[in-house]
C-alpha positions as a printed NumPy array, in Angstrom:
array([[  9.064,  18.072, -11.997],
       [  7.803,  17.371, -15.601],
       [  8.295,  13.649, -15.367],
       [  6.018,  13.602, -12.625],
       [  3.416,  15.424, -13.88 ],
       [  3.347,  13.105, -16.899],
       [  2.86 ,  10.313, -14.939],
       [ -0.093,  12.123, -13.272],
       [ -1.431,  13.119, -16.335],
       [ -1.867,   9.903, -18.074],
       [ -4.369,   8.11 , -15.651],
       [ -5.715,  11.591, -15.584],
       [ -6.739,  11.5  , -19.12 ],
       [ -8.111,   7.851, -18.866],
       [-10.382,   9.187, -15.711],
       [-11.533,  12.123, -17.574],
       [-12.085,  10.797, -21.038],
       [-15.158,  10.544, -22.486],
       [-14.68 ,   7.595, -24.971],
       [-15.157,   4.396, -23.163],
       [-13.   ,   1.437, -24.29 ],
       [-13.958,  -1.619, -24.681],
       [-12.624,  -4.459, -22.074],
       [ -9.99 ,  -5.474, -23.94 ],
       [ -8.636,  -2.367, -24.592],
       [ -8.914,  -0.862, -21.253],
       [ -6.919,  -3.978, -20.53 ],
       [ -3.923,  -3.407, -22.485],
       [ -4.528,   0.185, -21.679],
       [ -3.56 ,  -0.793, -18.147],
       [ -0.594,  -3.351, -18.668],
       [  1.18 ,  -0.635, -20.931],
       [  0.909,   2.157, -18.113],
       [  1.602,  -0.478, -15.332],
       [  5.028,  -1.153, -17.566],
       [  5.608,   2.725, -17.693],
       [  5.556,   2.475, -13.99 ],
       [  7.834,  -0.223, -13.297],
       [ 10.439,   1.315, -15.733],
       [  9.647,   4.589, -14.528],
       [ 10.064,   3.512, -10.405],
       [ 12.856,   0.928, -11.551],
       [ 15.704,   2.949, -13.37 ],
       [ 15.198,   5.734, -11.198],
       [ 18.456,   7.424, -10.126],
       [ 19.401,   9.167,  -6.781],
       [ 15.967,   9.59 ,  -6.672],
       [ 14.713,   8.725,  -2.806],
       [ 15.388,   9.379,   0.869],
       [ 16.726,   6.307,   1.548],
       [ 18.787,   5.901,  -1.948],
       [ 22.096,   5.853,   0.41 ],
       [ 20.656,   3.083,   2.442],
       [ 19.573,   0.694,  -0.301],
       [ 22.775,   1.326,  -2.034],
       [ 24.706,   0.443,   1.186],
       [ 22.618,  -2.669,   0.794],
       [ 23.257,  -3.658,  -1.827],
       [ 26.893,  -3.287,  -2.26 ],
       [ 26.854,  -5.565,   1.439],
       [ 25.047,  -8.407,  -1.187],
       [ 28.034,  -7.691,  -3.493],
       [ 30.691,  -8.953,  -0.685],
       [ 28.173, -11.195,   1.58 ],
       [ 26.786, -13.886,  -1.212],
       [ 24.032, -15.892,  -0.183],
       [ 24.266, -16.688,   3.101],
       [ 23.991, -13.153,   3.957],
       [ 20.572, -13.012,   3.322],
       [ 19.493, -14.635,   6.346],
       [ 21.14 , -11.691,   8.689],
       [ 19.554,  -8.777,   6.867],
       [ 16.143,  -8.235,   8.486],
       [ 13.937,  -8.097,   5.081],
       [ 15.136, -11.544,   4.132],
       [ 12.944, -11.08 ,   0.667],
       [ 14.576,  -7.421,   0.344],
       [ 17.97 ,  -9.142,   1.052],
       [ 16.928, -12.123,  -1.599],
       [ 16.059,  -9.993,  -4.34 ],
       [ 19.452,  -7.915,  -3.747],
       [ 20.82 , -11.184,  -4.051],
       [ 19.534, -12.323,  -7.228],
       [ 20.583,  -8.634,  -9.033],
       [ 24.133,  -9.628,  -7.968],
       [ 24.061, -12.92 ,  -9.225],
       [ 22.715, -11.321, -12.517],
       [ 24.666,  -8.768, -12.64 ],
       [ 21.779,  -6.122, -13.059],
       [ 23.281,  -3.83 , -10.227],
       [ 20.586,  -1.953,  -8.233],
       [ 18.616,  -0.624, -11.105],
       [ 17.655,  -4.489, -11.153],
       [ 16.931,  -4.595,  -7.585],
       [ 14.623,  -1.255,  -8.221],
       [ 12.889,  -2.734, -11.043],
       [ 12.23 ,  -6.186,  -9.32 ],
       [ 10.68 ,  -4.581,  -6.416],
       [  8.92 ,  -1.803,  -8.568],
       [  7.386,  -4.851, -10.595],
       [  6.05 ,  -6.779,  -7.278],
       [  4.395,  -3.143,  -5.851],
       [  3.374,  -2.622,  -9.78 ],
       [  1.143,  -5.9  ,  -9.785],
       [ -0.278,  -5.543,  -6.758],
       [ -1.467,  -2.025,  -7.202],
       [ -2.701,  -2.442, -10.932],
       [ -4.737,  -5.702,  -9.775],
       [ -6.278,  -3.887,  -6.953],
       [ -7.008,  -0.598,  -8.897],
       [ -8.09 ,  -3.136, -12.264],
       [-11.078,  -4.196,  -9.625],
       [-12.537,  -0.583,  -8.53 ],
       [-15.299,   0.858, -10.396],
       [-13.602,   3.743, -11.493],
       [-10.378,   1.799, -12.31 ],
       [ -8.582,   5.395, -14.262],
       [ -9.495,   7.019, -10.808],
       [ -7.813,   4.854,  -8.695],
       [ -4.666,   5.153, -10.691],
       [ -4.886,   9.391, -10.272],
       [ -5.143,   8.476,  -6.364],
       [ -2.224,   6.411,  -6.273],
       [  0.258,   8.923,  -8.229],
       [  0.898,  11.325,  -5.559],
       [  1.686,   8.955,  -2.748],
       [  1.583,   5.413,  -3.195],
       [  4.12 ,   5.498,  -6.532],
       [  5.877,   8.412,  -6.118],
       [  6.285,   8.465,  -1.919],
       [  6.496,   4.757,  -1.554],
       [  7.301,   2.993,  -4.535],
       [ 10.247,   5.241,  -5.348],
       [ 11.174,   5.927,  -1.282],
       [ 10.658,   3.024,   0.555],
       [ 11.568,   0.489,  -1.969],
       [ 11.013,  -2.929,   0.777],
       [  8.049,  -1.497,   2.399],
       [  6.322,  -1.131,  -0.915],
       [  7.155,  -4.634,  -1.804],
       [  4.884,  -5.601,   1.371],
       [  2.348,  -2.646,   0.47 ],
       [  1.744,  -4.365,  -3.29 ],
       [  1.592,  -7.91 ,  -1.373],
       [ -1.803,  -6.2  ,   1.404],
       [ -3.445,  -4.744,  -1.708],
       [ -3.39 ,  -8.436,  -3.677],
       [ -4.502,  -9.433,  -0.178],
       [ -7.329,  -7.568,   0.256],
       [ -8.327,  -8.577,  -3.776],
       [ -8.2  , -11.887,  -2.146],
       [-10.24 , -10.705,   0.64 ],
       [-12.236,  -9.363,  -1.517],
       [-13.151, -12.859,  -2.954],
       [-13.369, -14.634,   0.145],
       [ -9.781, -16.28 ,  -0.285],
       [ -9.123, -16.005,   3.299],
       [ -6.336, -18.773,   3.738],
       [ -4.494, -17.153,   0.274],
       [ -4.859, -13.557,   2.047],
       [ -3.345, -14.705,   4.698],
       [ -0.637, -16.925,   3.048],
       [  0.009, -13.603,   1.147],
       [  0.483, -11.005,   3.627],
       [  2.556, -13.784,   5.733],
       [  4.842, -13.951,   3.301],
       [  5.019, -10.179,   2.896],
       [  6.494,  -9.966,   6.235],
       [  9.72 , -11.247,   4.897],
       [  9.966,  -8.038,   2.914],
       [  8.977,  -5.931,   5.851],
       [  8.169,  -7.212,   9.345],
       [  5.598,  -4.01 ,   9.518],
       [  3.396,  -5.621,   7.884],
       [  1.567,  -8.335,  10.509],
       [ -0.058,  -4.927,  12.279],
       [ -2.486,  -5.067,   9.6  ],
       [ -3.021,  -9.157,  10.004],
       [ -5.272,  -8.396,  12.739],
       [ -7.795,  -6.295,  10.387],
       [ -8.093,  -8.943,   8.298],
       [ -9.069, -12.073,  10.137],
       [-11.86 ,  -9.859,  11.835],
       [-14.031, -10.241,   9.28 ],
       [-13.916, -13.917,   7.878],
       [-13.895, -14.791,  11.923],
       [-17.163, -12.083,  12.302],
       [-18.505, -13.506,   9.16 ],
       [-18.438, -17.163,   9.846],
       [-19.716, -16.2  ,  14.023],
       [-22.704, -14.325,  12.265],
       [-23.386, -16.734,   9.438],
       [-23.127, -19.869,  10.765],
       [-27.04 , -21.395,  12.07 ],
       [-25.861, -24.404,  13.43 ],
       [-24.322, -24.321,  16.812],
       [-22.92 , -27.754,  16.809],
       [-20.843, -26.875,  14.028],
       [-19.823, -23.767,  15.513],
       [-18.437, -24.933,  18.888],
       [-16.52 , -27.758,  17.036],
       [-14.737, -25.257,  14.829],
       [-14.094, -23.105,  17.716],
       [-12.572, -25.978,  19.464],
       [-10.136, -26.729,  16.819],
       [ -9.824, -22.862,  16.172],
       [ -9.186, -21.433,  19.355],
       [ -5.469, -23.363,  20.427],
       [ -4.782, -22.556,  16.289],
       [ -5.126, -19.102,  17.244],
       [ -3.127, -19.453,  20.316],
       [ -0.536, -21.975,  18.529],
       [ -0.013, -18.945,  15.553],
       [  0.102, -15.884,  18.636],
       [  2.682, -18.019,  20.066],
       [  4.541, -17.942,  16.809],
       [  4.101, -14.582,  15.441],
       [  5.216, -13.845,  19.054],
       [  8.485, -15.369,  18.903],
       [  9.621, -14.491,  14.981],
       [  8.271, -10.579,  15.796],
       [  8.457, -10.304,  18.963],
       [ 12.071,  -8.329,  19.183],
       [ 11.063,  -6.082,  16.407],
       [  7.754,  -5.195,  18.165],
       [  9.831,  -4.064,  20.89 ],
       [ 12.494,  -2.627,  19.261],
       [  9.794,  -0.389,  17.016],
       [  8.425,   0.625,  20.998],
       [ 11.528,   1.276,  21.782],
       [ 12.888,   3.51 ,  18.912],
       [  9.716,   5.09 ,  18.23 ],
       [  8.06 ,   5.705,  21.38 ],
       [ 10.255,   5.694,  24.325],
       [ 13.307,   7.097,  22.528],
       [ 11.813,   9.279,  19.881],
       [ 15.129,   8.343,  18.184],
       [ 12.546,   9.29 ,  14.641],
       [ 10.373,  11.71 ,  13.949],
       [  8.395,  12.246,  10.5  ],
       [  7.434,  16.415,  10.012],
       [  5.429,  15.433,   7.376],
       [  2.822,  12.975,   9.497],
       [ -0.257,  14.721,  10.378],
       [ -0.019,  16.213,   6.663],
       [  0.028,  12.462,   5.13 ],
       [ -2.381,  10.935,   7.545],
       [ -4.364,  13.371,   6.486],
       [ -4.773,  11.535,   2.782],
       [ -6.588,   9.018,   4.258],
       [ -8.489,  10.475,   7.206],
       [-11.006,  12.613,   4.47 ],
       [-11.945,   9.285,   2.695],
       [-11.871,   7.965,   6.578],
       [-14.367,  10.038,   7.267],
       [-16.279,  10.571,   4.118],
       [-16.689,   6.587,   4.602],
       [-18.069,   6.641,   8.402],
       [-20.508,   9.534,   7.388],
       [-21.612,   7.666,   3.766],
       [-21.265,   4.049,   5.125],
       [-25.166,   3.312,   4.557],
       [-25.228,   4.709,   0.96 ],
       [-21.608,   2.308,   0.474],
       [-23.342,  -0.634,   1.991],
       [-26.532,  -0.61 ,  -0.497],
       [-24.361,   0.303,  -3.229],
       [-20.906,  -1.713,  -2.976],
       [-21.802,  -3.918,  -0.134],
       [-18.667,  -2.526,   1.663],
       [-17.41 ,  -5.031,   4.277],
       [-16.134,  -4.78 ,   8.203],
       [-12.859,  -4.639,   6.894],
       [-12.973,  -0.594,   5.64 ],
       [-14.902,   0.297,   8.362],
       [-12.184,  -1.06 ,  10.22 ],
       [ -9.557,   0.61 ,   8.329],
       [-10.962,   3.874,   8.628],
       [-11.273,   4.112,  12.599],
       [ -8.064,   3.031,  13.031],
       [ -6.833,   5.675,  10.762],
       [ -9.596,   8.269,  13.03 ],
       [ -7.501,   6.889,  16.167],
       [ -4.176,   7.084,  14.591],
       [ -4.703,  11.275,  15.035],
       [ -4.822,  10.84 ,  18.084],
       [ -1.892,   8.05 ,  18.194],
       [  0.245,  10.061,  16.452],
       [  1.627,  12.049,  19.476],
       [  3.373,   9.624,  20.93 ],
       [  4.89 ,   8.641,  17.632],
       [  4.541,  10.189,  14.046],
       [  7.054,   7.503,  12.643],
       [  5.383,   4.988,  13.729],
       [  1.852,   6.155,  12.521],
       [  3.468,   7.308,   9.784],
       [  4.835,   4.055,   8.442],
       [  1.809,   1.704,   9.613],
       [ -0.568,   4.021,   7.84 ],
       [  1.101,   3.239,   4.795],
       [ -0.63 ,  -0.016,   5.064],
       [ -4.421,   1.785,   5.772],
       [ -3.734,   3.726,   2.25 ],
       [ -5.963,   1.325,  -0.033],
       [ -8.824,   2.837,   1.636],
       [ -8.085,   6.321,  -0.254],
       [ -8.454,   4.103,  -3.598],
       [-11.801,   2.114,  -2.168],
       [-13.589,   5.547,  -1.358],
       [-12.885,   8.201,  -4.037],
       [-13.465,   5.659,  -6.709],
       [-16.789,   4.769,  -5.257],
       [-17.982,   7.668,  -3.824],
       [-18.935,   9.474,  -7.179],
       [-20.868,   6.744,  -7.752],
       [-23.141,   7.152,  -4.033],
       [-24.774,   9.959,  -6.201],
       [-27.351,   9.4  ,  -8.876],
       [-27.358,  12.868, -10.771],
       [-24.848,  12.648, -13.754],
       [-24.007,  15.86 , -13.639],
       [-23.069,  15.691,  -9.626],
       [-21.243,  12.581, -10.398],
       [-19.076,  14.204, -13.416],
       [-18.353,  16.635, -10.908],
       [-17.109,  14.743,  -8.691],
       [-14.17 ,  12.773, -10.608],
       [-12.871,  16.602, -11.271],
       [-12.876,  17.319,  -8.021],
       [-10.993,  14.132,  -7.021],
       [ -8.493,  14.68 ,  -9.652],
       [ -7.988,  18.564,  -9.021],
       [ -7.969,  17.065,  -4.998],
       [ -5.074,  15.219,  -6.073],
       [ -2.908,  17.688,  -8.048],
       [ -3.21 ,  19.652,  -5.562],
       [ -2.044,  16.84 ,  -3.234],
       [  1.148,  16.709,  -6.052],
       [  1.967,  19.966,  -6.169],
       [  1.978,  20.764,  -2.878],
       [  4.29 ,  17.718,  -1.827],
       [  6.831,  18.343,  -5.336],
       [  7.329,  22.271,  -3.494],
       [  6.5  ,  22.137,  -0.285],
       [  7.36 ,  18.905,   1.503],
       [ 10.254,  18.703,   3.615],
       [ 12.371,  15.943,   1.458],
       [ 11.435,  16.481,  -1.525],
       [ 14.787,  17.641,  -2.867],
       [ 15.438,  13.905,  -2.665],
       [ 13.069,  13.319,  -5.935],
       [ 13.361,  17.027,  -7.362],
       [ 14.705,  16.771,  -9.994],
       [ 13.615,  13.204, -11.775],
       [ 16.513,  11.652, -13.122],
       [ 16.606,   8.046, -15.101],
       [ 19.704,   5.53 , -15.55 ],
       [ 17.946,   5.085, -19.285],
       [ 18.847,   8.639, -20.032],
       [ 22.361,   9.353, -17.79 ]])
């Protein structure tokens, strides 16, 4: 378990530290412990549930060259598996690829909160350790939401959307949380725009867009939408133990959000967009009985709203002292969160004990 406590403790120290750095430091600060990440997700061995599965997959690349890519249904999963071969890099190259892509997209979102050392102790217990090293082609898509919402973010709305678009070649999943994220540019522009002229003429050219792109989305998801009803709901054929425990993660922040959302607005201006996230995490309580799986894996997506509200939500409170607090509570929250899931979860055998190719 040592390994993982050292990768805890790191971002731990940078939260906790009194010396402040200096841009540039804090900077290369970051890029050295997002390499320490991608070397420590990447060269991980039999470390994972699913370490069987991606194996499988990748010994099919070894026999099905490139025009086996197009049958697989993560067609960027089955590209990248691709590219090891070619390479010869073997699946510690596929690993490190994919723990790169989730790598960038987590550092640049966590780079942007306020407490950027905080959001990296948030993201340790679950987001790199879970995900990263246990569902390597769903956290591929999960790096490609959080550069979304930094897009988002900056009122990039055609890149967000170009972005998580093309995450759904790495995991179909992913267009559930599409939805969330046109409500607010199309809410925004509605409420914004004065001149009604201009309004109904965009809404004429918008509304058989919309329709056009349902149509479409339809027709490249629509089997895996019902085969994800199917296998989840109606059959049951999966069930994850460990749901309510994980959902959990996000519904305190959830609700610490809904109950602070006034003091977040005046302070951070937070957008539709988290509110947004954080009832549909509320709902997914009550969701996940006919489903845990299901929840379970689409929550994945809702997770960024753990890093938005603990790194913020020191920061609601004036008094120094309260504030100081605070960020050791947070941290202590979350090594709790790591030591209970290192013992106690269900699969964790499947990373207990750490091992590395760099030191087999």
């Amino acid at each position: 378990m040592a390994p993982y406590w050292l990768m805890f403790a790191l971002p731990v120290m940078g939260a906790l530290s009194p010396i402040s750095l200096t841009s540039r430091l804090r900077l290369l600060a970051f890029i050295i412990f997002s390499f320490v990440i991608v070397v420590f997700v990447g060269f991980r061995y039999e470390v994972g549930g699913d370490w069987p599965n991606y194996l499988a997959k990748y010994t099919h690349a070894l026999d099905g060259g490139f025009s086996h890519i197009f049958s697989e249904r993560s067609i960027g999963y089955a590209f990248i598996n691709w590219i090891s071969v070619g390479l010869g890099w073997g699946i510690y190259g596929v690993n490190t690829m994919c723990a790169a892509i989730f790598t960038v997209g987590l550092s640049t979102f966590c780079w942007r909160q306020p407490l950027s050392w905080l959001a990296w102790v948030v993201s340790v217990p679950y987001l790199i350790i879970v995900v990263a090293m246990g569902y390597t082609a769903q956290s591929i898509a999960v790096g490609f939401v959080l550069l979304a919402l930094c897009w988002l973010e900056k009122k990039r709305y055609l890149i967000c959307i170009a972005t998580l678009l093309f995450a759904t070649l790495f995991h179909k999943s992913v267009i559930a949380i599409l939805p969330i994220i046109l409500v607010y540019p199309i809410f925004t522009f509605i409420t914004k725009t004065s001149n009604k002229k201009k309004l109904r003429k965009t809404l004429v050219w918008a509304v058989p867009g919309i329709v056009v792109g349902a149509f479409l989305l339809l027709r490249y998801f629509g089997s895996d939408v019902f085969n994800l009803v199917n296998y989840y709901i109606y059959r049951g054929q999966w069930v994850s133990g460990g749901a309510y425990y994980r959902l959990m993660l996000s519904l305190i922040p959830a609700i610490l959000l809904l109950s602070y959302y006034r003091e977040f607005r005046e302070s951070f201006s937070t957008e539709l967009h988290w509110v947004l996230f954080a009832i549909i995490i509320v709902a997914f309580v009550g969701l996940a009985s006919l489903s845990t799986t299901m929840v379970d894996r689409l929550s994945i997506y809702l997770m960024p709203l753990q890093i938005y509200v603990w790194t913020r939500l020191p920061l609601v409170f004036e008094n120094r002292s309260v504030k100081s607090l605070m960020i050791f509570g947070i941290v202590a929250y979350h090594a709790l969160v790591l030591g209970l899931w290192l013992n106690y979860a269900h699969h964790s055998y499947s990373w207990v004990p750490y091992s590395s190719a760099l030191f087999n």
